[in-house]
C-alpha positions in Angstrom: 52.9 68.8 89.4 52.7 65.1 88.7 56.5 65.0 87.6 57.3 64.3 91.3 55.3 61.7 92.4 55.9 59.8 88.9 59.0 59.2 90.1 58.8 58.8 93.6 57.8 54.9 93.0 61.1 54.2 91.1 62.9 55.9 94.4 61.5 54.0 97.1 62.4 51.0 94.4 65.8 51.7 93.8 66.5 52.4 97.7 65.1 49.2 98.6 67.3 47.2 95.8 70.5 48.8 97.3 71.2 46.2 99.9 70.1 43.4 97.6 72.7 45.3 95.2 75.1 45.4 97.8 75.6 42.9 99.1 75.6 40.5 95.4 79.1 43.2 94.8 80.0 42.0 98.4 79.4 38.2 97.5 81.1 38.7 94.4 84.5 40.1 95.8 84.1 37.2 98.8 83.8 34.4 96.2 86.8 36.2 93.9 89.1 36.3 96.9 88.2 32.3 98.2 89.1 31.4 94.5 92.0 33.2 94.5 92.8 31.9 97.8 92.5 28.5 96.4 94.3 28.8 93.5 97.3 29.5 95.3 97.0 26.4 97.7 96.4 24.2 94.6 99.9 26.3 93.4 101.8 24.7 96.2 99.4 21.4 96.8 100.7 21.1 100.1 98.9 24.2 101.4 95.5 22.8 99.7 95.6 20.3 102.6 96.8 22.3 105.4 95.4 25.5 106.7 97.6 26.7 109.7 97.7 30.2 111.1 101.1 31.6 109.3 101.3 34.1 111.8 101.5 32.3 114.8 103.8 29.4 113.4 106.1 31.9 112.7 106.1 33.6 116.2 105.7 29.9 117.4 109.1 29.2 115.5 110.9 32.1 116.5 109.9 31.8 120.2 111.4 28.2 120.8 114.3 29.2 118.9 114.7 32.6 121.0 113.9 30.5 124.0 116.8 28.0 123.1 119.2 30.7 123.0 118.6 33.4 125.7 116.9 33.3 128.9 114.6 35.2 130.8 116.0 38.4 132.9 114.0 40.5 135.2 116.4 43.9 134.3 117.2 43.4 130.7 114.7 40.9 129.0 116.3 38.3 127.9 120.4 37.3 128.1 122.4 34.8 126.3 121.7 31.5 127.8 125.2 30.3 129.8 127.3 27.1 128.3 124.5 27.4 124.7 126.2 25.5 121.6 125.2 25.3 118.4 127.0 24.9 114.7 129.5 27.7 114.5 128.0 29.7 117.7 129.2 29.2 121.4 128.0 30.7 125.0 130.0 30.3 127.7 129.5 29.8 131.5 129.3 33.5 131.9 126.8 33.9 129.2 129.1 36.1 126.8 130.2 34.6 123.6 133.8 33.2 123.3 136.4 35.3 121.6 139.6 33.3 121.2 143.3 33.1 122.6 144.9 36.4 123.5 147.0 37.7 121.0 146.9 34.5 118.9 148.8 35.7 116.3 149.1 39.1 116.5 152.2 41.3 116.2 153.6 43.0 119.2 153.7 46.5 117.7 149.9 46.2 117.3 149.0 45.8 120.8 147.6 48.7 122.9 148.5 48.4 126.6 147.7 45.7 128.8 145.3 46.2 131.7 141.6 45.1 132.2 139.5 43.6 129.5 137.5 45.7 126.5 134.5 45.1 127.3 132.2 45.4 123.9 128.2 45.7 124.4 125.4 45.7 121.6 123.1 43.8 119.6 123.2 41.1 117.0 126.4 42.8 115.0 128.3 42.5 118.1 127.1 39.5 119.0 128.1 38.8 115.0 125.2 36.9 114.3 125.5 35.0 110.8 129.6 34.4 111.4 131.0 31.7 113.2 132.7 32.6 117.4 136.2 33.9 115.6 134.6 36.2 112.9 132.6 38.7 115.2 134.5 41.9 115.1 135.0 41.5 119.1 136.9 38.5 118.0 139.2 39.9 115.9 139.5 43.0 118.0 141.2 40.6 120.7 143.5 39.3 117.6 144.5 42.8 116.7 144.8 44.4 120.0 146.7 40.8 122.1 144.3 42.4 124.5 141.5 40.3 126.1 138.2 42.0 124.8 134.9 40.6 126.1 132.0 39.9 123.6 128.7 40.8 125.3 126.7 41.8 122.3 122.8 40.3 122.2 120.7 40.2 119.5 117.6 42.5 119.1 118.7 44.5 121.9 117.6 48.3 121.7 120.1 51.0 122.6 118.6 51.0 126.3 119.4 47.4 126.6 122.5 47.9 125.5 123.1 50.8 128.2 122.0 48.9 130.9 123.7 45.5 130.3 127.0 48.2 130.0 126.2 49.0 133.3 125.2 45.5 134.6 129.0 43.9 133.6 131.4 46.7 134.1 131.3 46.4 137.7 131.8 42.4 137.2 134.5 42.8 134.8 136.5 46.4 135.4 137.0 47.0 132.0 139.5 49.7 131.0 137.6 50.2 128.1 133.5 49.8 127.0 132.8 49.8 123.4 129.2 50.3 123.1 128.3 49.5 119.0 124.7 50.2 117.6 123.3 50.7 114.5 120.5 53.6 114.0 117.7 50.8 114.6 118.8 50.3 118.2 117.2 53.6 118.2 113.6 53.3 117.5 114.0 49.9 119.8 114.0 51.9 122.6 109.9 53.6 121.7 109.3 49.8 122.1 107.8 47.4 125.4 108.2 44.1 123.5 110.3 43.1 120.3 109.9 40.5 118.4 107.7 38.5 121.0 110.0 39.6 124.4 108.8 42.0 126.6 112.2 44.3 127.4 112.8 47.4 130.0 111.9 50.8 128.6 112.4 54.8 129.8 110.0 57.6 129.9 111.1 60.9 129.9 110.3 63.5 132.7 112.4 66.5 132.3 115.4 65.7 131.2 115.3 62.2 133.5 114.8 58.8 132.0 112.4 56.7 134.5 112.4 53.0 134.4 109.7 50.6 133.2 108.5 47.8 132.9 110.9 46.4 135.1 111.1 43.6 136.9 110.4 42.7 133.3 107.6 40.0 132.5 108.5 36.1 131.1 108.2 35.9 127.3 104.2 35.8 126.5 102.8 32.3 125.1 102.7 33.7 121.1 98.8 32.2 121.0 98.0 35.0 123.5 99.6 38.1 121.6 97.6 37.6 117.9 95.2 40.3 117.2 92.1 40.5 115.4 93.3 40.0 112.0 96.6 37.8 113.0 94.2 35.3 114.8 91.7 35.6 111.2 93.5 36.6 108.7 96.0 34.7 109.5 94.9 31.3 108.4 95.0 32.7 104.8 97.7 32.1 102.4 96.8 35.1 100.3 96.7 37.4 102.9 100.2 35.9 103.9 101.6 36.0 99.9 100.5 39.8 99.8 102.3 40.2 102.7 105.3 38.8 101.5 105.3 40.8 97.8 104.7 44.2 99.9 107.5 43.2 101.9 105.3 44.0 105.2 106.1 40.7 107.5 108.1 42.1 110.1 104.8 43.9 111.0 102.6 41.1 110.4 104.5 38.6 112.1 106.5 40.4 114.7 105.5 40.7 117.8 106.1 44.5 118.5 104.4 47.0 121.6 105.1 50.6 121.5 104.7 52.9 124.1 105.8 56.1 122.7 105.5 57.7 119.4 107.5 57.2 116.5 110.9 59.9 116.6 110.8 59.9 120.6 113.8 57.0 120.6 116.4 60.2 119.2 115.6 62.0 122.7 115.9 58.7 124.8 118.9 57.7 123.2 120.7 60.8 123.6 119.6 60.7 127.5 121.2 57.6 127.8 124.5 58.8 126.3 124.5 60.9 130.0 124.3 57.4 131.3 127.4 56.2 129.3 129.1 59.0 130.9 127.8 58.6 134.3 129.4 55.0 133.8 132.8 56.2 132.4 133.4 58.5 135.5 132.3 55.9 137.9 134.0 53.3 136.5 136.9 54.8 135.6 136.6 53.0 132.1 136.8 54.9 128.9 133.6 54.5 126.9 133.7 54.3 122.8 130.2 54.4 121.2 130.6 53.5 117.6 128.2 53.5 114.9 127.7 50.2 112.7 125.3 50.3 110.0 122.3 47.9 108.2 122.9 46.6 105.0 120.1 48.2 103.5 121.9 51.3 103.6 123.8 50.5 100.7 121.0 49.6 98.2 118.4 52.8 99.3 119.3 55.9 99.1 116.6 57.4 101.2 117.0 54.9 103.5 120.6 55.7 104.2 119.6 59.3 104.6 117.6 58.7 107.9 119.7 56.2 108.9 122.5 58.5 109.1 121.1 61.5 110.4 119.8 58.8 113.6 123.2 57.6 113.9 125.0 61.2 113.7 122.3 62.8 116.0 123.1 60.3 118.7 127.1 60.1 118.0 127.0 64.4 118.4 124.7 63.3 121.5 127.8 60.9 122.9 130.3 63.8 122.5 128.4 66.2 124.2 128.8 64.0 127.1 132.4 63.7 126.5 132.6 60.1 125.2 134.4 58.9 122.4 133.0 58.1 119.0 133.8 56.2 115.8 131.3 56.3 112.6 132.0 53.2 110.8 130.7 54.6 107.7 133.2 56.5 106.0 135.3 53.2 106.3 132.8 50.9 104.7 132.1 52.7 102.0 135.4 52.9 101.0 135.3 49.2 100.5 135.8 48.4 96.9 136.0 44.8 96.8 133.5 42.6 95.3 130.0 43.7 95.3 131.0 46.7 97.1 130.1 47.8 100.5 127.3 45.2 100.4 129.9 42.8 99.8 130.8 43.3 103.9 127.1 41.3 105.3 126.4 38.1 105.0 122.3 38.2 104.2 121.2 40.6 107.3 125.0 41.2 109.4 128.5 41.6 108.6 130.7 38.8 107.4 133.9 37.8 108.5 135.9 41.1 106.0 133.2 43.1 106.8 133.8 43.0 111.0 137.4 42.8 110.3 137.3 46.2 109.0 134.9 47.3 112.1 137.7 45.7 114.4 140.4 47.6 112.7 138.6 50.6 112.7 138.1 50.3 116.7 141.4 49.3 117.4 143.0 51.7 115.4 140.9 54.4 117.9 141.9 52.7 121.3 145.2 52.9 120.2 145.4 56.4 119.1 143.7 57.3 122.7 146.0 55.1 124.5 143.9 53.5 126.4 145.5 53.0 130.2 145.6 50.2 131.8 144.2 49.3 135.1 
């Protein structure tokens, strides 16, 4: 009967040395983490001395360099910003990106029909970011075909930006053709309100009807303004921005995403917008080509590749269903056996010069074997 309350004293006594206990495991880990912190500073010096927020210099940098090379638009985002020059990379007046002489070089016998202008839309591997003016594909789609093709790709755009800016030029420009190129990220760009610190035009679904929003769209938000907890804390930290690094999470921790719909809903929304490529092609009277162009990260992970190519495939079999014209661009590059293999085609992050050549071919060899008409 005395067993008990022997040991009742020794419980209220250990429950009261829990916090003490606590938090000295607590101050332990804090003091292990600001020496480790520390200790990689005094690793690069500089950082010892210095203590920005990595975050938002990188946003910061990206931002002004964004902001150099687009500007804002209230249906689209943002748009290449008109008579923009830099090493290797040129805008014109018109805000597309210059493609050449017509037919500089190129035999006869290899150029389709003349009539109105090819007019190609997509993101950064249209736009042929990481290659000089001459080496995007829709460069050397003009040198193949002698036909004058028009190179409205912009980087980061999602497959609904790339829809609408479709839209937007072919009334301008009365293509005969529209060659709308994406890879299978495009996709999950459209579950998205902001990218990489621009707020862009999104779709909900209702039915089977895509509904606009977001639009007119907002400025691009001061980066300051868009940290979160953690960004604006952790930030400041170089470990916190080394583990990053090794875990290869920075496009998360410094990219300025904002979905709006769950992950998987981009498949349906893409494939809605494909009806919208059609819609165009009857109205306009130009044929559409959607052609699939693929990340360079699909040759070095298997699994990767997987989903990448069941995105791409879904949304191809999506385009035909609407009676437009496809090309898979896969089958081609990975036929490639020159140096380094199909990896051998990118630069770091986008094709090189060989590698859109092949993309060119590839197209032109389809235009050609649907005879495209002229206007």
């Amino acid at each position: 009967m005395n067993k008990p309350d022997a040991q009742r004293p020794r419980g209220r006594s250990l429950r009261s040395e829990l916090p003490a206990r606590v938090a000295m495991v607590l101050g332990a880990v804090a003091a292990g983490l600001i020496l480790l912190e520390l200790g990689l500073r005094a690793s690069t010096w500089v950082y010892l001395f210095i203590w920005p927020n990595f975050v938002l210099d990188a946003r910061t940098v990206h931002t002004e360099r964004d902001s150099g090379r687009h500007v804002h638009d209230a249906r689209l985002g943002y748009v290449p910003r008109p008579a923009y020059a830099a090493p290797g990379l040129t805008i014109d007046a018109d805000g597309l990106r210059p493609t050449g002489e017509i037919g500089a070089g190129t035999p006869p016998a290899a150029a389709v029909e003349r009539g109105g202008p090819i007019l190609a839309v997509g993101d950064s591997f249209t736009f042929g970011e990481e290659v000089a003016d001459g080496e995007a594909w829709p460069a050397q789609l003009q040198q193949i075909t002698g036909r004058r093709v028009l190179n409205a790709g912009v980087s980061g755009y999602g497959f609904d930006q790339i829809v609408l800016r479709a839209e937007a030029l072919a009334a301008t420009y009365a293509p005969s053709a529209i060659v709308v190129a994406f890879i299978a990220d495009d996709i999950r760009r459209t579950e998205m309100q902001r990218l990489w610190g621009a707020d862009k035009p999104y779709f909900d679904i209702e039915g089977e009807t895509l509904v606009p929003r977001n639009v007119p769209v907002p400025p691009r938000a001061d980066p300051r303004t868009t940290l979160n907890f953690w960004q604006r804390t952790l930030g400041y930290s170089y470990l916190a921005d080394f583990l990053m690094r090794r875990l290869d999470l920075l496009y998360d921790w410094y990219g300025d995403h904002l979905r709006v719909h769950p992950r998987g809903t981009g498949e349906r929304i893409a494939c809605l917008l494909t009806g919208r490529l059609a819609d165009l092609q009857r109205s306009s009277g130009a044929r559409v080509l959607v052609v699939a162009e693929y990340d360079p990260v699909v040759w070095n992970d298997a699994a990767f590749a997987a989903g990448q190519r069941r995105l791409t495939e879904g949304l191809l079999a999506c385009a035909r269903q609407h009676g437009l014209d496809t090309v898979d661009s896969f089958e081609t590059l990975a036929a490639y056996r020159g140096p380094g293999g199909p990896r051998g085609l990118y630069v770091q992050w986008h094709m090189n010069d060989r590698g859109n050549r092949m993309v060119a071919e590839t197209i032109a060899a389809d235009l050609a074997r649907r005879h495209i008409p002229p206007r």
